[in-house]
N, C-alpha and C positions, 0 to 999 in steps of 0.2 A: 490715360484712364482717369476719370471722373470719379471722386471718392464726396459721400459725404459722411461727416465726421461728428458724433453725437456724442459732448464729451462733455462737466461741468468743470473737471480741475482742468485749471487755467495751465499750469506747469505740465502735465501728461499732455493735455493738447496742443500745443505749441511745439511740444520734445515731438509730435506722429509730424504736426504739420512740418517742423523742418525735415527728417526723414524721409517722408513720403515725398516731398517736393522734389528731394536730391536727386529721387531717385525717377524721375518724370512725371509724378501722379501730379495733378491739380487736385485740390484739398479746398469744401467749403464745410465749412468749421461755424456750429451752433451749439450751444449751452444746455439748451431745456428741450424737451420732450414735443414740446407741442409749438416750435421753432420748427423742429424735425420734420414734423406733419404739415407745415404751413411751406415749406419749401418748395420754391415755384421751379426751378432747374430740372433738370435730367442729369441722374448719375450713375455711372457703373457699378457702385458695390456703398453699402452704408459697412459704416464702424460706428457701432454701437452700446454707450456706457448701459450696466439698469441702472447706475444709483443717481438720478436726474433728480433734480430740486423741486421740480412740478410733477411729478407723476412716476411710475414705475417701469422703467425701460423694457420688460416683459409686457405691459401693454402697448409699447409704441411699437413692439416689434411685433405686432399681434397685431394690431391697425396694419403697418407696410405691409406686410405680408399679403392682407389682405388686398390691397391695391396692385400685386404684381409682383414678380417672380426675380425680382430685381436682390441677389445676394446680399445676406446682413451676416455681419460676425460681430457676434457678441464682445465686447472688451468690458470687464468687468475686476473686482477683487472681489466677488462673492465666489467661492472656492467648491462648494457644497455640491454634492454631485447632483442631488436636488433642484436645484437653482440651473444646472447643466442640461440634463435632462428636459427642464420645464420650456425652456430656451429654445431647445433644438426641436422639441413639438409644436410650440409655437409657430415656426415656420425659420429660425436659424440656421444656417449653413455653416456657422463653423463657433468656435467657442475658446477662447482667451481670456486665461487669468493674467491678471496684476498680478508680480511686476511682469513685464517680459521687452523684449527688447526691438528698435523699429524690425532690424531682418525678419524676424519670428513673426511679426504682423504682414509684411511685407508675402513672405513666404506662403501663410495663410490667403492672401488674396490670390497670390498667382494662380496656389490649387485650387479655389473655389472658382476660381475663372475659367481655369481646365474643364472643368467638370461642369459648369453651364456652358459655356462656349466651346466645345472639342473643337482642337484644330485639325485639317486636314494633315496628311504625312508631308513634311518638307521636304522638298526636291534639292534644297541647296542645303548649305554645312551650317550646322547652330556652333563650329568653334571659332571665338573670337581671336584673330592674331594680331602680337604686337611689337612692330617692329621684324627682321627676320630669322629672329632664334626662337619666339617664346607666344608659345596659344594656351589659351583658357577655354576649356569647354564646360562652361556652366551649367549646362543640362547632365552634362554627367561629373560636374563636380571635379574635372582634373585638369594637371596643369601640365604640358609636355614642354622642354628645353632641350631646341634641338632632335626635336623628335621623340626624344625619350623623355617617358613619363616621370615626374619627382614627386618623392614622398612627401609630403604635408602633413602638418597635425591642421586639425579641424581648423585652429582660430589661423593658423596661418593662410590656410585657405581661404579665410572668409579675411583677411584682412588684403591680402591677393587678391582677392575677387574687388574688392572695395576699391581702395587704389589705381586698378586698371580700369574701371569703367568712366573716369575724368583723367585721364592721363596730362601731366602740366599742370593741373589744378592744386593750389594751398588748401589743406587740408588741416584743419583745429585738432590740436589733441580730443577734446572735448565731441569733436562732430566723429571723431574715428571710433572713439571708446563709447560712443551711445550706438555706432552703426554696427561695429563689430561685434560688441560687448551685450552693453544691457543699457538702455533710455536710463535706468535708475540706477548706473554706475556711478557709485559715491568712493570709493577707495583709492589708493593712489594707481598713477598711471606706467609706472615701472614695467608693468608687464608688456606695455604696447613699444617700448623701447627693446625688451628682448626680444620681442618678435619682429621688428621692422630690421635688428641685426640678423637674426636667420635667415630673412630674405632675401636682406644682401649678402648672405655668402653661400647663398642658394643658386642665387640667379646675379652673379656678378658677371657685366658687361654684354646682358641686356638688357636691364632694369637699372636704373639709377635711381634711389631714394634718399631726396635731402632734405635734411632737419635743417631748419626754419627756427631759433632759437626763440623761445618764448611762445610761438605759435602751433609749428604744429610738425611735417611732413608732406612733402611733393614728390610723385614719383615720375621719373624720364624715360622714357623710352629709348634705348640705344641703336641708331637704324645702319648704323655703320660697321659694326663690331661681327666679327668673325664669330665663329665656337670655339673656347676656349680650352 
């Protein structure tokens, strides 16, 4: 999916462009308003700041709009429901305050995709399996080992989900706790330590999760291991 990305902090558009990338989008990535407008490409969905240095993001998104029916989500830290409202007349589809983090952006496009593009009913299974004890059905958010479903809290879900979609892949403390977490997680990262112990004594000997000192977390797949 073809994103363009309308953003003037250097730091916030860099933090979408890596998330977005991980996670398969291409990302073309412009500063000002009228950069925006002057974009010669085709894209699937605009992310869109208002607070641009040339001009008012509620006018550029009042121009696209006007040129076609092509999904914009607002990204902004104007809070004001005002400012919400004026946005979503304009011709907006969807609407994100600062801070929030890549999933919660990520999340907002899927459903704004849903909703311009309906898919057909699939014929085949939406659960991903990994290795022979352990599926992820991400359409309905659950995790079965061995057949039976396990309880999760939210973030260990979402760090589960995270994890399994690069399986083998070194993973940055840093890229975990902006995917998991929040893009504008500044605190310490102790809590992604208690949760990567939960999952190992959740799913011990299908899943293999190794710390990577200084770096990050790699999680393995165990294709050989019984139920235990």
């Amino acid at each position: 999916m073809h994103v363009l990305l309308v953003e003037d902090d250097e730091p916030v558009a860099q933090s979408l462009r890596r998330g977005l990338t991980r996670y398969g989008f291409e990302v073309d990535w412009v500063a000002t308003g009228a950069a925006a407008l002057a974009h010669p490409e085709p894209y699937d969905v605009v992310l869109l700041d208002l607070g641009l240095p040339d001009t008012d993001g509620l006018d550029v998104c009042k121009a696209l709009r006007g040129r076609g029916d092509v999904p914009i989500i607002v990204i902004s830290a104007r809070s004001d429901e005002t400012d919400r409202v004026v946005g979503l007349e304009l011709g907006a589809d969807d609407y994100v305050t600062k801070p929030f983090g890549v999933r919660e952006v990520i999340a907002r496009i899927r459903a704004v995709m849903r909703r311009v593009q309906p898919r057909t009913p699939a014929t085949g299974s939406t659960v991903d399996r990994y290795g022979p004890r352990l599926t992820v059905d991400r359409k309905a958010a659950r995790v079965r080992l061995d057949g039976e479903e396990v309880a999760l809290t939210p973030k260990e879900y979402d760090l589960l989900s995270f994890l399994t979609e690069e399986p083998g892949a070194l993973m940055s403390r840093e890229q975990i706790m902006e995917a998991v977490w929040d893009a504008n997680w500044f605190g310490p990262t102790k809590t992604l330590d208690v949760h990567v112990a939960a999952l190992r004594r959740k799913f011990a000997g299908a899943v293999a999760i190794e710390a990577v000192r200084g770096v990050g977390f790699r999680l393995e797949i165990v294709e050989d291991a019984g139920p235990s």
